[in-house]
Chimera marker file (.cmm) of the C-alpha trace (Angstrom):
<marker_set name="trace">
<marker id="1" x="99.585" y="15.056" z="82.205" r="1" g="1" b="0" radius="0.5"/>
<marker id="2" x="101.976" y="14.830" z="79.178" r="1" g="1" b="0" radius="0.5"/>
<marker id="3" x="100.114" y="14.430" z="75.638" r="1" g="1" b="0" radius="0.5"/>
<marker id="4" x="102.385" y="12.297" z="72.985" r="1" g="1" b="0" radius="0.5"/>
<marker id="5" x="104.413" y="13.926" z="70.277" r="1" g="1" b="0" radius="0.5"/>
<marker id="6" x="101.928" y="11.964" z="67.574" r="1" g="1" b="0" radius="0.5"/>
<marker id="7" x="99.048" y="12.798" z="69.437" r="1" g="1" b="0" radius="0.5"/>
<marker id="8" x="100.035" y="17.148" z="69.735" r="1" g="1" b="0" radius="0.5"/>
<marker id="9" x="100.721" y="16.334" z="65.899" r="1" g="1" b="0" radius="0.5"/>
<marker id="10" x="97.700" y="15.456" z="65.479" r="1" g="1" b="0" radius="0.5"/>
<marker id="11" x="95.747" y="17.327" z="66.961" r="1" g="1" b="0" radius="0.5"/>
<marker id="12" x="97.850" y="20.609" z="65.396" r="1" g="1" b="0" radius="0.5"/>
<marker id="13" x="96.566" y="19.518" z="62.054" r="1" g="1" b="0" radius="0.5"/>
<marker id="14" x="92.729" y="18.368" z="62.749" r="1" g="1" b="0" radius="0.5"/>
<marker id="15" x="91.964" y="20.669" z="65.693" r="1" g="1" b="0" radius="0.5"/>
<marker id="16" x="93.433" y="23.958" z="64.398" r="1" g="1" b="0" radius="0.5"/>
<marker id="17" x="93.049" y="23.441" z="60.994" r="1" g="1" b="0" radius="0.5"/>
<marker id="18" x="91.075" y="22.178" z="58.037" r="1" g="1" b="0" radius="0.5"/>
<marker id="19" x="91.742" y="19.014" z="58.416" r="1" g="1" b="0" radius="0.5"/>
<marker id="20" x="94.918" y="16.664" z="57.438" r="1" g="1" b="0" radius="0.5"/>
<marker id="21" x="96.305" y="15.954" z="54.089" r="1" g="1" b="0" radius="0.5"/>
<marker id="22" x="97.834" y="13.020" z="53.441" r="1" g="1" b="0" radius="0.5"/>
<marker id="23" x="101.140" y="12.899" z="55.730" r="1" g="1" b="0" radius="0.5"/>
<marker id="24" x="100.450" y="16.208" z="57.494" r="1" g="1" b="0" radius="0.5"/>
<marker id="25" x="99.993" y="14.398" z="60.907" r="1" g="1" b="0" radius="0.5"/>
<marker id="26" x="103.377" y="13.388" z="60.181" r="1" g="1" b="0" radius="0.5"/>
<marker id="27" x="105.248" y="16.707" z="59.317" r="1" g="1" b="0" radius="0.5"/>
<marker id="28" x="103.788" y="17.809" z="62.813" r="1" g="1" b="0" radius="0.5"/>
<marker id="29" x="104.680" y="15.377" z="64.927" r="1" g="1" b="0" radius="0.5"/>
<marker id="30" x="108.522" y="16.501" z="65.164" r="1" g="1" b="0" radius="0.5"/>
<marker id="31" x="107.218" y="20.224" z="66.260" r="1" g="1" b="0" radius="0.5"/>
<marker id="32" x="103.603" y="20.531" z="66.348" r="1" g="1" b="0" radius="0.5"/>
<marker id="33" x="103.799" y="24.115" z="67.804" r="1" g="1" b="0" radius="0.5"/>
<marker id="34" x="106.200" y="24.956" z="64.983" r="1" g="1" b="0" radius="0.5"/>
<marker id="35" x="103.842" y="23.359" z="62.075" r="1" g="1" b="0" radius="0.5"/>
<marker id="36" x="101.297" y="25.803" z="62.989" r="1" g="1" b="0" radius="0.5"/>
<marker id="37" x="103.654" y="28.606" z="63.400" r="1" g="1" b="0" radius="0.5"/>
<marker id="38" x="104.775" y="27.797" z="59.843" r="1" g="1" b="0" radius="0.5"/>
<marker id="39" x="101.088" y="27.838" z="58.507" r="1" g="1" b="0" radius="0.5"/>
<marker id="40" x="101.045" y="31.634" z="59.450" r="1" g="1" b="0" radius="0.5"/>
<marker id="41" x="101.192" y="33.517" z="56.248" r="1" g="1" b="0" radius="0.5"/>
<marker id="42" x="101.821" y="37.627" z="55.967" r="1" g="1" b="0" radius="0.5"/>
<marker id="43" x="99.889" y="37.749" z="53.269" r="1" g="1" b="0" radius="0.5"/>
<marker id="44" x="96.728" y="36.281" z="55.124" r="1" g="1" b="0" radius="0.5"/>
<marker id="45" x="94.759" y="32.771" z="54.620" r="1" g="1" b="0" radius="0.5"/>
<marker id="46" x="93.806" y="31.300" z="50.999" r="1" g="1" b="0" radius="0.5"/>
<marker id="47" x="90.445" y="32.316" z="49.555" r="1" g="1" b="0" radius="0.5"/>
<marker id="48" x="88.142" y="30.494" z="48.066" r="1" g="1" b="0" radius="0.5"/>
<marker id="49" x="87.852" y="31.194" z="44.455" r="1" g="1" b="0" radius="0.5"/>
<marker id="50" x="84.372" y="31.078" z="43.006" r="1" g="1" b="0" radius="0.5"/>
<marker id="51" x="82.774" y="32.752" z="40.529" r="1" g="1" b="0" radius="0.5"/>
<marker id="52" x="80.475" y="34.216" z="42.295" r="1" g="1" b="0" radius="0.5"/>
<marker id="53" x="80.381" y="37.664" z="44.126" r="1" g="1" b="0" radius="0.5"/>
<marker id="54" x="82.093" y="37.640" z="46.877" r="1" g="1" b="0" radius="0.5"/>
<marker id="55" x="80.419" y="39.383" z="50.290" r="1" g="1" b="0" radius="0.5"/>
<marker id="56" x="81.405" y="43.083" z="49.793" r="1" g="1" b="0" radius="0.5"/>
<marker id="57" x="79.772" y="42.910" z="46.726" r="1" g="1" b="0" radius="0.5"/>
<marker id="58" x="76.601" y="40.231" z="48.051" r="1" g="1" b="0" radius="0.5"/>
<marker id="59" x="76.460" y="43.121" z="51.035" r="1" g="1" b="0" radius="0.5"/>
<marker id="60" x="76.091" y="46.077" z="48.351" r="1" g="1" b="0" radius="0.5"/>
<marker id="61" x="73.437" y="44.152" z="46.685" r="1" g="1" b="0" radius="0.5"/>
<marker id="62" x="71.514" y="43.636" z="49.794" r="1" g="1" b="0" radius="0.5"/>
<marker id="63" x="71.619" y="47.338" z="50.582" r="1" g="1" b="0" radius="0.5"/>
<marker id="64" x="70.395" y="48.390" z="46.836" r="1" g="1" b="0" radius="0.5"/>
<marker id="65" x="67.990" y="45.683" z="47.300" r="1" g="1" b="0" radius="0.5"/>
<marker id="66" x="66.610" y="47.535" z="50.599" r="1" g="1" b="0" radius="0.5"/>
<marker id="67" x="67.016" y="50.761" z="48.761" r="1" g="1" b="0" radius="0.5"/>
<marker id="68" x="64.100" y="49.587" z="46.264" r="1" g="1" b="0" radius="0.5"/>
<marker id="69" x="62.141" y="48.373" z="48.571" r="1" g="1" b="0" radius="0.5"/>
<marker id="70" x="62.338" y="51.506" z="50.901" r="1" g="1" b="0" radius="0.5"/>
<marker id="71" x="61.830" y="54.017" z="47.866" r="1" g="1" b="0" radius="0.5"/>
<marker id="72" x="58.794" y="51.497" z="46.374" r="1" g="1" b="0" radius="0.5"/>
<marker id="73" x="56.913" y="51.350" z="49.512" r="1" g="1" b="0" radius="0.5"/>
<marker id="74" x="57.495" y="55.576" z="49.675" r="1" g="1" b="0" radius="0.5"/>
<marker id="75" x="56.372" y="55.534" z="45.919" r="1" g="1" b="0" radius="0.5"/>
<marker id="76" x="53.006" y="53.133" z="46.709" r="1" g="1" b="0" radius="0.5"/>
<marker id="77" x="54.415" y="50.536" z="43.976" r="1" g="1" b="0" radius="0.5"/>
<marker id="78" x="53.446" y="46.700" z="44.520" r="1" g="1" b="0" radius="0.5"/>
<marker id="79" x="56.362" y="44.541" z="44.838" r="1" g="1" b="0" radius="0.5"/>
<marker id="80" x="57.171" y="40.473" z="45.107" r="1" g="1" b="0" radius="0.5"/>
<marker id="81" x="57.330" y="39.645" z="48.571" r="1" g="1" b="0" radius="0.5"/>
<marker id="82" x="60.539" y="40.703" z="50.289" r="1" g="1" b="0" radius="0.5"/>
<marker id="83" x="60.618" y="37.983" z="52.249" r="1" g="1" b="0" radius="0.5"/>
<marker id="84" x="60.933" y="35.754" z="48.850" r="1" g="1" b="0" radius="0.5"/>
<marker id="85" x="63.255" y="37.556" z="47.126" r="1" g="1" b="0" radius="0.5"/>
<marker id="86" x="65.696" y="38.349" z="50.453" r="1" g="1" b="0" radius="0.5"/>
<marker id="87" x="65.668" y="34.070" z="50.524" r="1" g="1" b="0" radius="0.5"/>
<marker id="88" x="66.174" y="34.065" z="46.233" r="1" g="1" b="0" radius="0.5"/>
<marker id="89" x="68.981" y="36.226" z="46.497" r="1" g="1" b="0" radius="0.5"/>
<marker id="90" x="71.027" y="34.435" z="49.879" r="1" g="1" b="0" radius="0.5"/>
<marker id="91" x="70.400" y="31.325" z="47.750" r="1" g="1" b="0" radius="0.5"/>
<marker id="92" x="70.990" y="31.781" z="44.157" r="1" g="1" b="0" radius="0.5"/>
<marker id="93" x="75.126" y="31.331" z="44.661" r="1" g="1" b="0" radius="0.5"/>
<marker id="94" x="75.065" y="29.125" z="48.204" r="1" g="1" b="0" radius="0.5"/>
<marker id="95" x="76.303" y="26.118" z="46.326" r="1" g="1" b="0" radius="0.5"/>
<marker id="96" x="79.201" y="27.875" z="44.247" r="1" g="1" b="0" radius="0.5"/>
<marker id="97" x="80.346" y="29.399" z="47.332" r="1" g="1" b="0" radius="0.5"/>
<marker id="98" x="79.986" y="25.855" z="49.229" r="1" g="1" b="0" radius="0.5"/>
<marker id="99" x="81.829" y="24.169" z="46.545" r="1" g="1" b="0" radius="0.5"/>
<marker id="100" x="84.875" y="26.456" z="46.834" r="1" g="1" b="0" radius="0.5"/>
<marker id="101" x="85.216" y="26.778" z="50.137" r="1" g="1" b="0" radius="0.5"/>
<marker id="102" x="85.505" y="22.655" z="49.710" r="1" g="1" b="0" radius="0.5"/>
<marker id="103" x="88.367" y="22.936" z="47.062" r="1" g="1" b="0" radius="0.5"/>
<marker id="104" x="89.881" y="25.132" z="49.490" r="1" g="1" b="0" radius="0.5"/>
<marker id="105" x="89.966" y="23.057" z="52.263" r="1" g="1" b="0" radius="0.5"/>
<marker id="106" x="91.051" y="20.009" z="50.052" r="1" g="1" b="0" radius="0.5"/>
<marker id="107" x="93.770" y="21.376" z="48.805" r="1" g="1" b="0" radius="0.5"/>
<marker id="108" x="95.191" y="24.456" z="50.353" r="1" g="1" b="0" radius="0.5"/>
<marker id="109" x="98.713" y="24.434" z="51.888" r="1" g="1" b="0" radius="0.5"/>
<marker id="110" x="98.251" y="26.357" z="54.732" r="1" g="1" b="0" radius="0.5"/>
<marker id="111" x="95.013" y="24.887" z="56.317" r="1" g="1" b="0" radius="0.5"/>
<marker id="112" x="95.502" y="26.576" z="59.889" r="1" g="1" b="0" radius="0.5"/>
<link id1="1" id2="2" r="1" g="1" b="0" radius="0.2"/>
<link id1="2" id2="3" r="1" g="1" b="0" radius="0.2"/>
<link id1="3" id2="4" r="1" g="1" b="0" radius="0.2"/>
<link id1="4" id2="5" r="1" g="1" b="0" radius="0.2"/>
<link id1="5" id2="6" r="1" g="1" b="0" radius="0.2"/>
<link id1="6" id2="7" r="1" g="1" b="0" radius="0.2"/>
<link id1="7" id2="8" r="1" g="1" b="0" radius="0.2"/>
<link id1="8" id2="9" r="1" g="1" b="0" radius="0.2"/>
<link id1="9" id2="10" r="1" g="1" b="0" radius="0.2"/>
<link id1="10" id2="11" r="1" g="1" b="0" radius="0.2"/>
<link id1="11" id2="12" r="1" g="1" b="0" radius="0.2"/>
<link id1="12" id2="13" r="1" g="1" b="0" radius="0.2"/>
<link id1="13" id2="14" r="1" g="1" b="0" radius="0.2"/>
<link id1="14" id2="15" r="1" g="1" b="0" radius="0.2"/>
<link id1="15" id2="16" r="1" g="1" b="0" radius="0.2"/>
<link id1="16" id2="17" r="1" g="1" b="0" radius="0.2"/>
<link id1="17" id2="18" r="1" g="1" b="0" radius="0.2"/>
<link id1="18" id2="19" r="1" g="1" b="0" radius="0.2"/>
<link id1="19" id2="20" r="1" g="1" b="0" radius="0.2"/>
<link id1="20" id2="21" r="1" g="1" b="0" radius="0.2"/>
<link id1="21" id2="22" r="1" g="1" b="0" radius="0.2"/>
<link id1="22" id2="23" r="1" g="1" b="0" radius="0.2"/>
<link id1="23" id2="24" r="1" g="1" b="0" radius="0.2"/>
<link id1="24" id2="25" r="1" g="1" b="0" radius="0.2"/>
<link id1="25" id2="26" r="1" g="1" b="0" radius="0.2"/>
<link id1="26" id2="27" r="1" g="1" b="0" radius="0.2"/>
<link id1="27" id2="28" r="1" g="1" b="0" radius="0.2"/>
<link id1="28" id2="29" r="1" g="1" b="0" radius="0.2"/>
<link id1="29" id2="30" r="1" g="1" b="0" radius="0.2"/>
<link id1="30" id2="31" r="1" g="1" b="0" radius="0.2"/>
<link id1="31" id2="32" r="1" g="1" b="0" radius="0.2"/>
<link id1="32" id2="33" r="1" g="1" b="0" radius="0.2"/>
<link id1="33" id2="34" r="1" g="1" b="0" radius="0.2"/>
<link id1="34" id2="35" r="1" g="1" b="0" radius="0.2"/>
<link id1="35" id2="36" r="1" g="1" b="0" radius="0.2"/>
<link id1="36" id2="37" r="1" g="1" b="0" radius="0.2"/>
<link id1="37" id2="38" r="1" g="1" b="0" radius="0.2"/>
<link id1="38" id2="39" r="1" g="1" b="0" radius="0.2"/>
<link id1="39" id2="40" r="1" g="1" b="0" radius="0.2"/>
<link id1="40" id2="41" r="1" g="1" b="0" radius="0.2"/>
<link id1="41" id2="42" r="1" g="1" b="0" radius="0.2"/>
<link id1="42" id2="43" r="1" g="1" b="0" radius="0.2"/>
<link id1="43" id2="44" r="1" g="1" b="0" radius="0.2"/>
<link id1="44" id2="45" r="1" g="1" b="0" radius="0.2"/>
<link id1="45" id2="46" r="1" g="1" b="0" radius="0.2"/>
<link id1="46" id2="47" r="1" g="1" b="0" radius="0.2"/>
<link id1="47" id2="48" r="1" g="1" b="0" radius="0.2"/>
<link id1="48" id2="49" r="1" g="1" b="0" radius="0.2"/>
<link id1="49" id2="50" r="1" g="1" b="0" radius="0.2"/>
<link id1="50" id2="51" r="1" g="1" b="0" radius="0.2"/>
<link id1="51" id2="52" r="1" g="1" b="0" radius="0.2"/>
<link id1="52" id2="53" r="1" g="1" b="0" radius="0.2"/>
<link id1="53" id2="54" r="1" g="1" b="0" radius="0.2"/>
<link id1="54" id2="55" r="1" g="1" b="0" radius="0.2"/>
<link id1="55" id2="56" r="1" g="1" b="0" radius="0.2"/>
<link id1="56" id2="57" r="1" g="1" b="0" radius="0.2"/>
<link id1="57" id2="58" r="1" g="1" b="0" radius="0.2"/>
<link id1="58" id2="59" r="1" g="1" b="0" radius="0.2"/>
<link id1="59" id2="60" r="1" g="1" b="0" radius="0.2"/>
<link id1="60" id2="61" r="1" g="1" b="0" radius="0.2"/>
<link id1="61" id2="62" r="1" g="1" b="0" radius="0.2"/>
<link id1="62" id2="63" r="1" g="1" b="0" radius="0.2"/>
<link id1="63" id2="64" r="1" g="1" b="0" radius="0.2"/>
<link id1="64" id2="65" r="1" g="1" b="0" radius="0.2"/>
<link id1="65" id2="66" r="1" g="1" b="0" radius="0.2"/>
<link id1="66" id2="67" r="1" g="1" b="0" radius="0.2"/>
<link id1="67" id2="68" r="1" g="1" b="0" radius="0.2"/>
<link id1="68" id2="69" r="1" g="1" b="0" radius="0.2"/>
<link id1="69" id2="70" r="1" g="1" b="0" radius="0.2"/>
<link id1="70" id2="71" r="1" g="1" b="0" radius="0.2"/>
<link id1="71" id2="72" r="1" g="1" b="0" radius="0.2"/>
<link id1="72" id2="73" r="1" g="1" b="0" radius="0.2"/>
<link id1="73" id2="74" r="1" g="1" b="0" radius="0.2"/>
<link id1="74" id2="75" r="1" g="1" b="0" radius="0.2"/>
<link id1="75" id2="76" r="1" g="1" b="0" radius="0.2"/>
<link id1="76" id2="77" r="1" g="1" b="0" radius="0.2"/>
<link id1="77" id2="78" r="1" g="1" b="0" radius="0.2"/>
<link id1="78" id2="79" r="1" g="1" b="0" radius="0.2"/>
<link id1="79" id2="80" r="1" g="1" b="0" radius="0.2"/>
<link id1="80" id2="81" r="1" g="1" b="0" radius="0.2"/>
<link id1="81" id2="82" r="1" g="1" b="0" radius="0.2"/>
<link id1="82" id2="83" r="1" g="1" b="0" radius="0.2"/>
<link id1="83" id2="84" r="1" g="1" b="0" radius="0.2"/>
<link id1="84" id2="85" r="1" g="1" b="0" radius="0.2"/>
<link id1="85" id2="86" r="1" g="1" b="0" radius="0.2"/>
<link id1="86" id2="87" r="1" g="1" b="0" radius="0.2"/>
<link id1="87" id2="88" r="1" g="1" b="0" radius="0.2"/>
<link id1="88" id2="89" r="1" g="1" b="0" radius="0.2"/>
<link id1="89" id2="90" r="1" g="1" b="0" radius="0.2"/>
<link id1="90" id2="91" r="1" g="1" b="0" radius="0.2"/>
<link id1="91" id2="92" r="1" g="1" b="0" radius="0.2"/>
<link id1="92" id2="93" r="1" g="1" b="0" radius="0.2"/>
<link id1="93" id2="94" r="1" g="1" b="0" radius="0.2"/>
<link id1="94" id2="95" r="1" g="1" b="0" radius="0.2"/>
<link id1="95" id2="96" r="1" g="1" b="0" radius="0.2"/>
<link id1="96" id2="97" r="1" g="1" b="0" radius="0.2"/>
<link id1="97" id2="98" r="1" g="1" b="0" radius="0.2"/>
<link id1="98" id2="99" r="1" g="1" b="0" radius="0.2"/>
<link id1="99" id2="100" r="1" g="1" b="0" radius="0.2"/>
<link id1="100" id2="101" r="1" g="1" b="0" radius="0.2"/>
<link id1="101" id2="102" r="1" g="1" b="0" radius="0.2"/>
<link id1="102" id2="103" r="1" g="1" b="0" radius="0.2"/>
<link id1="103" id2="104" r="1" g="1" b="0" radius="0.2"/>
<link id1="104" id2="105" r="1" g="1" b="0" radius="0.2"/>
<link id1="105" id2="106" r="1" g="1" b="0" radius="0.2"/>
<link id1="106" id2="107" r="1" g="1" b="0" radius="0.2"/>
<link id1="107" id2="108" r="1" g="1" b="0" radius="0.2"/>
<link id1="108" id2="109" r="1" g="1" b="0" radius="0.2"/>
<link id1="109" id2="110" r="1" g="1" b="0" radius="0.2"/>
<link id1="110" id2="111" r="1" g="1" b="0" radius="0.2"/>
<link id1="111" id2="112" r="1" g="1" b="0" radius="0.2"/>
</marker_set>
């Protein structure tokens, strides 16, 4: 079964990437396999810029975060409820991070 040129267009733009820009369907309907091709970058995908840590740093955090509790619970010392504060901490920069990762996908060039 042969798919159409505008439909392997499309489906190059909403299936494999982000999402399409105004007139991306169009730029890949001539070579959808090349439009994708063309979205590879050497230098890897866009980020999201935020201004919030990003997760190496989140991940350290976590792990000095485990590191108190570990050497409080050693020590006898009474702290907040790890549960809590493991929930405080995932949240405090969820919607910064959401946000960004919406600006990126809005208006990268490369959204495959």
């Amino acid at each position: 079964m042969s798919i159409d040129r505008n439909v392997q267009g499309a489906i190059a733009v909403t299936r494999f990437g982000l999402g399409a820009r105004a007139g991306e369907i169009a730029s890949a309907v001539g070579d959808p396999e090349g439009w994708l091709t063309g979205q590879i970058r050497s230098q890897g995908a866009d980020q999201p810029r935020a201004d919030a840590p990003g997760s190496a740093e989140r991940f350290n955090e976590f792990r000095a975060y485990q590191k108190d509790r570990r050497d409080a619970k050693l020590s006898g010392e009474v702290k907040s409820d790890p549960v809590k504060m493991a929930a405080k901490m995932l949240r405090a920069d969820t919607g910064a991070d959401f946000l960004a990762r919406m600006r990126l996908a809005a208006t990268t060039e490369a959204g495959f």
